[in-house]
Residue, then its C-alpha position, 0 to 999 in steps of 0.5 A: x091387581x093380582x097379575x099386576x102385581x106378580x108383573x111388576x115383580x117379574x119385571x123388578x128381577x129381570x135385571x138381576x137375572x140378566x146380570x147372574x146369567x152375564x156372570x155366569x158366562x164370564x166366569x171361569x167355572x173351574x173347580x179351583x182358581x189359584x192367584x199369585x201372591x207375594x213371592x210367587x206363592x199361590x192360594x187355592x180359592x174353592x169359592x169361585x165355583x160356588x159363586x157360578x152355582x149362586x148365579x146360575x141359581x139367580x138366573x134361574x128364579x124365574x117362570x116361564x109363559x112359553x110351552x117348552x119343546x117336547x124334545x120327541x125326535x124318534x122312537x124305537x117301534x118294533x125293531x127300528x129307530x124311527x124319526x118322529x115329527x110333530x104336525x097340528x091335525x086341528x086347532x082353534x084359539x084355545x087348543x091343537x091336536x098335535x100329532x107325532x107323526x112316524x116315519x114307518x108303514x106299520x099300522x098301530x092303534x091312534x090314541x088321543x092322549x087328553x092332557x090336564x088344564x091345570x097350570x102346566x103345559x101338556x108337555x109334562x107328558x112328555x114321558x107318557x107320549x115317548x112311551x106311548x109312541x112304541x106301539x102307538x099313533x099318538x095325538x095329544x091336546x095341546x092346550x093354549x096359554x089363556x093369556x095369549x088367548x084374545x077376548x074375541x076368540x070368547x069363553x072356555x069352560x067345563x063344555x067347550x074343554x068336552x066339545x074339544x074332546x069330541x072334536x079332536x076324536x072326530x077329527x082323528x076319525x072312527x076306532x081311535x082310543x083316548x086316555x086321560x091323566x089326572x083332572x081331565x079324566x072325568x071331562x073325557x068320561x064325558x065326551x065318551x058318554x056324550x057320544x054314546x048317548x048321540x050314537x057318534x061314529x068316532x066314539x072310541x073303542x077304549x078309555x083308559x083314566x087314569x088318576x082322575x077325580x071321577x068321584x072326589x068324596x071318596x078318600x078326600x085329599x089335601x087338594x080335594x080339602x082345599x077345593x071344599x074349604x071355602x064357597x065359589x065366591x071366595x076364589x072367584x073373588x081371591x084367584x081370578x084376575x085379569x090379563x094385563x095390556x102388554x098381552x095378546x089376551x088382555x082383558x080377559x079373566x084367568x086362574x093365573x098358572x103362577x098360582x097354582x104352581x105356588x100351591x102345588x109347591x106349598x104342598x111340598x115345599x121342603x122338598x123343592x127347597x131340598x131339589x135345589x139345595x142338591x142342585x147348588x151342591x151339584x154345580x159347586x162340584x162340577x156334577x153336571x148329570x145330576x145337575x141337569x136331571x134337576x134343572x130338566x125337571x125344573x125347566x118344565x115345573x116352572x113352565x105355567x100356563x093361565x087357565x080361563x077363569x070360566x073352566x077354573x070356577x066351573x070345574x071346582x063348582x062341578x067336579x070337586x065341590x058338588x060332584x055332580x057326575x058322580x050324583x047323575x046330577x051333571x050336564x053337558x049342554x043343557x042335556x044330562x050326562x049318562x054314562x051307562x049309555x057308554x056301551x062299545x067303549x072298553x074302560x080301564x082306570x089306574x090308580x097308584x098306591x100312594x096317590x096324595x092329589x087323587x086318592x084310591x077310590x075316586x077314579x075306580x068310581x067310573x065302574x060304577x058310573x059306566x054300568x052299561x058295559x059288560x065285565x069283560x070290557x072293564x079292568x081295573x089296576x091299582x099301581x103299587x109303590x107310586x104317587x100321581x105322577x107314578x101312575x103316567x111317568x117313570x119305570x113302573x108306568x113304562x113296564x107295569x102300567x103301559x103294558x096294561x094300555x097296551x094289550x087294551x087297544x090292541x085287544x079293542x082296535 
């Protein structure tokens, strides 16, 4: 019901988005239009520029299903501007391990960047992966829109998104690297203690997490405060609902991505409402940079993605309700989880000062958990200055963070 609805009104506005962007291609967007009059006076109408800024914003109101492009063409490695191609390495109904292939003979570390699955695409990455890729041979999990997903292709939750982990280290093959951002941090613990404890070849050489709900009853947030509020029952009964028929994965259960993009938005909604009262004030004066850098960000904000209902339900029961990795009380597959059995695995986790979705505390807590290794193959950092997105994107990630990933794997490759 839940979709349906969010449908019918997709389906409402569509016309009106139809008829702003027919507007605005036939509107002269000049800063001023001046009409005869009478006599052949003139009168300066300032109005019709900020009439093309109110139809571009109409044209705009609207989400997109469809994982956007990541735009990474080349990158600058060593001295040299290299092209950039991306190629599926594997891929099953619910992900693809992408890989950005270089054009160049030098031999870099290959590091599994694990996105989160939580109502965007991993193409929110993209500035992590761009930044990466200086020094890098990048992968990274390239997660499916569940709607699109049929029935048949079956379930998805908490193990199958730590088997995919397994699977795609495998596939990338011995002495590979992987880094988490944010919720997956603790399936890829996870994954890493899996494969410790089975002795697996391709376990990799390091693991950086960062800002990742490791141990959520420390420092609880807003999001932490919300995921505990109300039992498993209430948002299986209120958040899960079904794909309409129009879809390939009809049928089938799903966390819709328009819902979490609605709460995340909730959180902060004064400043969205600011970003785009800036936006209208940029398109009335002609102010296309400063435009563009906001509609960018918003052409990737409003790109969501449903999740499947079993991960959803399974990773607020798991991670944010009942801490179980954190107790030694989690299983992957009817077996404990031991992550002091992680013992060839060097591990750094970051965190950021201002953090207001994952606080200070909760991904430092792998330390704890990962007790078998030595002190030389841990490092904390905690990032001054920086919220979440901080931590993995902008200026102190590219020159305060990722050097500290960077002296890590090739110190450990």
């Amino acid at each position: 019901m839940l979709y349906s609805a969010y449908q019918l009104q997709d389906d409402l506005m569509a016309p009106l988005r139809t008829a702003a962007k027919a507007a605005m291609s036939g509107a002269n967007i000049s800063r001023e239009l001046s009409l005869p009059l009478t006599g052949g006076m003139g009168v300066v109408l300032p109005f019709r520029p900020r009439l093309a800024a109110a139809w571009e914003l109409v044209a705009r109101a609207g989400l997109s299903h469809t994982r956007p492009p990541f735009g990474i063409d080349s990158v600058t490695t060593g001295n040299e501007e290299v092209p950039v191609r991306e190629e599926v390495t594997a891929k099953t109904p619910f992900a693809s391990l992408v890989h950005f292939a270089k054009d160049t003979d030098a031999v870099q570390p290959r590091i599994l960047v694990v996105a989160p699955l939580s109502g965007h695409f991993a193409t929110l990455l993209r500035g992590t992966i761009r930044t990466l890729l200086r020094d890098h041979d990048v992968y990274v999990t390239d997660w499916h829109n569940a709607r699109d997903i049929p029935l048949e292709a079956g379930v998805f939750g908490f193990d199958e998104y730590v088997g995919h982990i397994i699977r795609f280290l495998e596939t990338m093959g011995e002495g590979s690297h992987v880094l988490a951002v944010c919720q997956p941090c603790v399936q890829t613990l996870v994954a890493a203690a899996v494969m410790a404890a089975t002795k697996n070849p391709a376990q990799p050489r390091s693991m950086t997490l960062m800002a990742g709900p490791v141990d959520t009853r420390v420092n609880p947030t807003k999001v932490n405060e919300l995921a505990t509020q109300h039992d498993l029952d209430w948002f299986r009964t209120n958040l899960i609902t079904t794909v309409p028929g129009r879809y390939e994965g009809a049928g089938r259960a799903v966390y819709p991505g328009f819902v979490q993009l609605l709460s995340f938005m909730a959180m902060n909604i004064s400043r969205h409402e600011s970003q785009h009262r800036d936006l209208y004030r940029h398109l009335s004066r002609g102010e296309t940079e400063k435009a563009a850098a906001i509609k960018t960000f918003y052409d990737e904000y409003f790109a969501v993605l449903d999740l499947t209902a079993e991960f959803y339900l399974e990773t607020i029961d798991r991670v944010f309700q009942r801490a179980l990795l954190p107790q030694g009380l989690l299983t992957y597959r009817g077996e404990k989880v031991e992550p002091k059995a992680i013992r060839r695995t060097a591990l750094l986790t970051v965190e950021g000062e201002r953090d207001d979705i994952c606080a200070l505390g909760q991904t430092v807590a792998a330390h704890d958990l990962c007790s078998g290794l030595k002190p030389f193959m841990r490092r904390h950092h905690m990032q001054p200055g920086v919220g979440h997105y901080g931590v993995f994107n902008g200026r102190k990630w590219e020159t305060q963070v990722y050097p500290l990933v960077r002296n890590l794997t090739l110190s450990t490759n």
